[in-house]
C-alpha positions as CSV (number, residue, x, y, z in Angstrom):
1,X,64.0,16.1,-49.3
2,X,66.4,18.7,-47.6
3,X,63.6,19.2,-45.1
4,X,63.6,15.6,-43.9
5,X,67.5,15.2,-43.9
6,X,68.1,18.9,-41.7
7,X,66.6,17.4,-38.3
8,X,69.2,14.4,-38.7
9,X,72.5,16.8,-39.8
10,X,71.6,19.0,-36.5
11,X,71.3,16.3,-34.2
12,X,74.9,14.7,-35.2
13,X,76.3,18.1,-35.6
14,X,75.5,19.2,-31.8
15,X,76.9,15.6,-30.8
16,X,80.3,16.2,-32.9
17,X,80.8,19.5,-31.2
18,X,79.5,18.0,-27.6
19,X,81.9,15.0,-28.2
20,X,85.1,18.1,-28.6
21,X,84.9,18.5,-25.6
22,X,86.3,15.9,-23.8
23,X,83.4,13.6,-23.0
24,X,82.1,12.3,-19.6
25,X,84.8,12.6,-17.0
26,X,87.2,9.3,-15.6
27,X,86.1,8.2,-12.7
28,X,88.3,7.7,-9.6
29,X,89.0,3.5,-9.0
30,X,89.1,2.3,-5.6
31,X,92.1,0.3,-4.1
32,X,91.2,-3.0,-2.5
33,X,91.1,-1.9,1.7
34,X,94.6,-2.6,3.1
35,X,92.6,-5.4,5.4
36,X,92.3,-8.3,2.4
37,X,95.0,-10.9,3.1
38,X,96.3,-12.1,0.3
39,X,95.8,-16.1,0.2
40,X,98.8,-18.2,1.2
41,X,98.1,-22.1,1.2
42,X,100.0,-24.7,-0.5
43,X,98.7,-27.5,-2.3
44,X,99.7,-29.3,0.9
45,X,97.9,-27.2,3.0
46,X,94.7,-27.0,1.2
47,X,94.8,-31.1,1.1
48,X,94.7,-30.9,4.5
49,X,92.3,-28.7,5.2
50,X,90.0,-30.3,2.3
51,X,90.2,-33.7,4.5
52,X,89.5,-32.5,7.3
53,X,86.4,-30.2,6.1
54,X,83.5,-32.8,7.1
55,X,80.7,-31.1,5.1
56,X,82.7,-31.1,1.5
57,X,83.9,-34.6,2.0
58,X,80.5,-35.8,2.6
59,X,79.0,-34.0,-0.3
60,X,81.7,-34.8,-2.2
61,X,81.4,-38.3,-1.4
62,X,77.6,-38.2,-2.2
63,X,78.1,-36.9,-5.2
64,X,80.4,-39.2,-7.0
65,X,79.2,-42.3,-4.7
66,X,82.6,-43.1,-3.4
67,X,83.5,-44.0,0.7
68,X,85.8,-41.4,2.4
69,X,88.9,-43.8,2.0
70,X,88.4,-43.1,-1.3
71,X,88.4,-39.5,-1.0
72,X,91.3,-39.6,0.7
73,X,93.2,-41.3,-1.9
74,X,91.4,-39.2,-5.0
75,X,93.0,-36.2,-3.0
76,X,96.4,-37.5,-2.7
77,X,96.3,-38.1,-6.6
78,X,95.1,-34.6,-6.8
79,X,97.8,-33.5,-4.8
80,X,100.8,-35.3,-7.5
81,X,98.8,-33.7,-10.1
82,X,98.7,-30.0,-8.5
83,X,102.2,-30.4,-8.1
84,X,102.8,-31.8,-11.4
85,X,101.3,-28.5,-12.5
86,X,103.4,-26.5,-10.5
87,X,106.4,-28.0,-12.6
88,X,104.9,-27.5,-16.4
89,X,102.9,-24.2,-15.4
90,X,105.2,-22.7,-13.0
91,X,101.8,-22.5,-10.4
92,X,102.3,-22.8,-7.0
93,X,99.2,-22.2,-5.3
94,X,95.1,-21.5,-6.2
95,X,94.1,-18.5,-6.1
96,X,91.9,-19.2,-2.8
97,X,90.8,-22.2,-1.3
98,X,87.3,-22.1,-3.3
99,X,89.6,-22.2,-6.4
100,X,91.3,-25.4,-4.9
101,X,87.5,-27.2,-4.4
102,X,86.9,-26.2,-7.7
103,X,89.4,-27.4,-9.5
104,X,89.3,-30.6,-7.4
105,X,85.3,-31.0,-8.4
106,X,86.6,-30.5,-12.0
107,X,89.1,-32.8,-12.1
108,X,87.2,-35.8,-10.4
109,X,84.6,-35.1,-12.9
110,X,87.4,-35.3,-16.1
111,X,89.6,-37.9,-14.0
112,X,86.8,-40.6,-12.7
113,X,83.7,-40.1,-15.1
114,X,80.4,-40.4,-13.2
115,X,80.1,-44.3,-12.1
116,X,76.7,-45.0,-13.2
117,X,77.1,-45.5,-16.4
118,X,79.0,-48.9,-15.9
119,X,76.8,-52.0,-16.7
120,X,75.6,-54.5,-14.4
121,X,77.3,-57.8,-15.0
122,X,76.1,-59.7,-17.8
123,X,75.9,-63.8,-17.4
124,X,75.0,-63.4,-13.8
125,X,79.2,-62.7,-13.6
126,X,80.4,-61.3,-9.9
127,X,82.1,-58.6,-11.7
128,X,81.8,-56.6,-14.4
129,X,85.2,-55.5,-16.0
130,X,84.2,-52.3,-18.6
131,X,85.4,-52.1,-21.8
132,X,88.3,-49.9,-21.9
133,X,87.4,-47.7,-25.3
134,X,84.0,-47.1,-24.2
135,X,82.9,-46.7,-20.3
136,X,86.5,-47.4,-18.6
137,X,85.2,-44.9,-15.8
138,X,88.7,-43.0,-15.2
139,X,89.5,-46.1,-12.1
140,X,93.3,-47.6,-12.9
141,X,93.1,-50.9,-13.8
142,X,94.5,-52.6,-10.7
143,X,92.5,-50.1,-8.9
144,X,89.4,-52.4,-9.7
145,X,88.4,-54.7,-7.0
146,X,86.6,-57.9,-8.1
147,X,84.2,-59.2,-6.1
Protein backbone atom coordinates (compact mmCIF):
# COMPACT_ATOMS: atom_id res chain seq x y z
CA UNK A 1 0.00 0.00 0.00
CA UNK A 2 2.97 2.30 0.96
CA UNK A 3 4.30 1.63 -2.46
CA UNK A 4 1.41 3.22 -4.23
CA UNK A 5 0.97 6.24 -1.77
CA UNK A 6 5.19 7.27 -1.89
CA UNK A 7 4.86 8.61 -5.64
CA UNK A 8 1.96 10.90 -4.41
CA UNK A 9 3.75 12.19 -0.87
CA UNK A 10 7.04 13.11 -3.23
CA UNK A 11 5.26 14.95 -5.72
CA UNK A 12 3.30 17.32 -3.02
CA UNK A 13 6.35 17.34 -0.92
CA UNK A 14 8.72 18.94 -3.79
CA UNK A 15 5.71 21.42 -4.51
CA UNK A 16 5.46 22.45 -0.66
CA UNK A 17 9.16 23.21 -0.64
CA UNK A 18 8.95 24.82 -4.37
CA UNK A 19 5.89 26.92 -3.17
CA UNK A 20 8.69 28.35 0.02
CA UNK A 21 10.12 29.99 -2.07
CA UNK A 22 8.17 32.71 -3.08
CA UNK A 23 6.31 31.53 -6.17
CA UNK A 24 6.25 33.05 -9.74
CA UNK A 25 7.41 36.68 -9.71
CA UNK A 26 4.82 39.98 -9.94
CA UNK A 27 4.75 41.22 -12.94
CA UNK A 28 5.28 44.98 -13.81
CA UNK A 29 1.53 46.80 -14.82
CA UNK A 30 1.54 49.22 -17.51
CA UNK A 31 0.21 52.84 -17.07
CA UNK A 32 -2.44 53.91 -19.68
CA UNK A 33 0.03 56.23 -22.35
CA UNK A 34 -0.21 59.92 -21.13
CA UNK A 35 -1.95 60.49 -24.80
CA UNK A 36 -5.74 58.97 -23.68
CA UNK A 37 -7.93 61.98 -23.07
CA UNK A 38 -10.06 61.53 -20.53
CA UNK A 39 -13.88 61.89 -21.79
CA UNK A 40 -15.52 65.19 -21.09
CA UNK A 41 -19.13 65.55 -22.60
CA UNK A 42 -22.26 66.52 -20.80
CA UNK A 43 -25.43 64.97 -21.11
CA UNK A 44 -26.11 68.13 -23.14
CA UNK A 45 -23.38 67.65 -25.21
CA UNK A 46 -23.76 64.11 -26.02
CA UNK A 47 -27.64 64.98 -26.97
CA UNK A 48 -26.29 67.04 -29.34
CA UNK A 49 -23.96 65.19 -30.96
CA UNK A 50 -26.45 62.03 -30.82
CA UNK A 51 -28.91 64.27 -33.12
CA UNK A 52 -26.79 65.26 -35.27
CA UNK A 53 -25.05 61.64 -35.87
CA UNK A 54 -27.15 60.74 -39.15
CA UNK A 55 -26.19 56.98 -39.20
CA UNK A 56 -27.41 56.29 -35.34
CA UNK A 57 -30.59 58.25 -35.78
CA UNK A 58 -31.44 56.28 -38.78
CA UNK A 59 -30.71 52.97 -37.33
CA UNK A 60 -32.09 53.97 -34.37
CA UNK A 61 -35.15 55.04 -36.08
CA UNK A 62 -35.26 51.71 -37.98
CA UNK A 63 -35.10 49.82 -35.22
CA UNK A 64 -37.86 50.92 -32.99
CA UNK A 65 -40.05 52.15 -36.26
CA UNK A 66 -40.32 55.74 -35.08
CA UNK A 67 -39.83 59.13 -37.61
CA UNK A 68 -36.85 61.37 -36.58
CA UNK A 69 -39.24 63.93 -34.81
CA UNK A 70 -39.68 61.32 -32.68
CA UNK A 71 -36.21 60.70 -31.94
CA UNK A 72 -35.71 64.05 -31.23
CA UNK A 73 -38.24 64.13 -28.62
CA UNK A 74 -37.36 60.41 -27.11
CA UNK A 75 -33.78 62.19 -26.67
CA UNK A 76 -34.98 65.22 -24.91
CA UNK A 77 -36.88 62.80 -22.46
CA UNK A 78 -33.66 60.97 -22.19
CA UNK A 79 -31.91 64.06 -21.50
CA UNK A 80 -34.58 65.01 -18.10
CA UNK A 81 -33.89 61.53 -17.16
CA UNK A 82 -29.94 61.65 -17.46
CA UNK A 83 -30.20 64.60 -15.43
CA UNK A 84 -32.64 63.26 -13.08
CA UNK A 85 -29.86 60.71 -12.47
CA UNK A 86 -27.36 63.13 -12.01
CA UNK A 87 -29.46 64.37 -8.92
CA UNK A 88 -30.30 60.77 -7.14
CA UNK A 89 -26.81 59.16 -8.30
CA UNK A 90 -24.63 62.08 -8.08
CA UNK A 91 -23.56 61.10 -12.04
CA UNK A 92 -22.61 63.70 -14.22
CA UNK A 93 -21.47 62.27 -17.30
CA UNK A 94 -21.07 58.52 -19.16
CA UNK A 95 -18.23 57.16 -19.15
CA UNK A 96 -17.74 57.83 -23.15
CA UNK A 97 -20.07 58.52 -25.70
CA UNK A 98 -20.58 54.69 -26.63
CA UNK A 99 -21.74 54.43 -22.91
CA UNK A 100 -24.25 57.35 -23.70
CA UNK A 101 -25.78 55.25 -27.05
CA UNK A 102 -25.98 52.53 -24.86
CA UNK A 103 -27.71 53.48 -22.26
CA UNK A 104 -30.01 55.51 -24.60
CA UNK A 105 -30.74 51.91 -26.63
CA UNK A 106 -31.44 50.48 -23.11
CA UNK A 107 -33.63 52.83 -22.00
CA UNK A 108 -35.89 53.15 -25.20
CA UNK A 109 -36.06 49.48 -25.01
CA UNK A 110 -37.38 49.59 -21.03
CA UNK A 111 -39.12 53.11 -21.64
CA UNK A 112 -41.19 52.46 -25.11
CA UNK A 113 -41.51 48.55 -25.41
CA UNK A 114 -41.12 47.33 -29.00
CA UNK A 115 -44.43 48.69 -30.98
CA UNK A 116 -45.37 45.53 -32.66
CA UNK A 117 -46.98 43.96 -30.30
CA UNK A 118 -50.01 46.42 -30.25
CA UNK A 119 -53.13 44.93 -31.98
CA UNK A 120 -54.77 46.05 -34.99
CA UNK A 121 -58.02 47.66 -34.28
CA UNK A 122 -60.78 45.41 -33.62
CA UNK A 123 -64.49 46.42 -35.10
CA UNK A 124 -62.88 47.95 -38.07
CA UNK A 125 -62.17 51.03 -35.25
CA UNK A 126 -59.65 53.99 -36.70
CA UNK A 127 -57.79 53.50 -33.57
CA UNK A 128 -56.79 51.17 -31.40
CA UNK A 129 -56.37 52.41 -27.74
CA UNK A 130 -54.16 49.34 -25.75
CA UNK A 131 -55.06 48.16 -22.69
CA UNK A 132 -53.05 49.82 -20.06
CA UNK A 133 -52.15 46.51 -17.69
CA UNK A 134 -51.21 44.55 -20.60
CA UNK A 135 -49.45 46.01 -23.98
CA UNK A 136 -49.56 49.99 -22.90
CA UNK A 137 -46.32 50.22 -25.13
CA UNK A 138 -44.34 52.86 -22.75
CA UNK A 139 -46.19 56.05 -25.17
CA UNK A 140 -47.91 58.68 -22.41
CA UNK A 141 -51.34 58.67 -22.86
CA UNK A 142 -51.92 62.02 -24.49
CA UNK A 143 -48.89 61.18 -26.47
CA UNK A 144 -51.35 58.84 -28.57
CA UNK A 145 -52.54 60.31 -31.66
CA UNK A 146 -55.96 58.96 -32.96
CA UNK A 147 -56.43 58.67 -36.28
Amino acid sequence: MFTLMKPNIDVNNTRFENGKKGGRKKSVKTQAPATQIAYTLSFEEEIVQMKSDEQWRNALCEDFNISAREYDRRLDRFLDRCNDDKLRKGKDRHDSYEDCKSHFRYWMSKAYPAQASMQPPLDNESTYIPDASTDFGGMDYDEQTVL
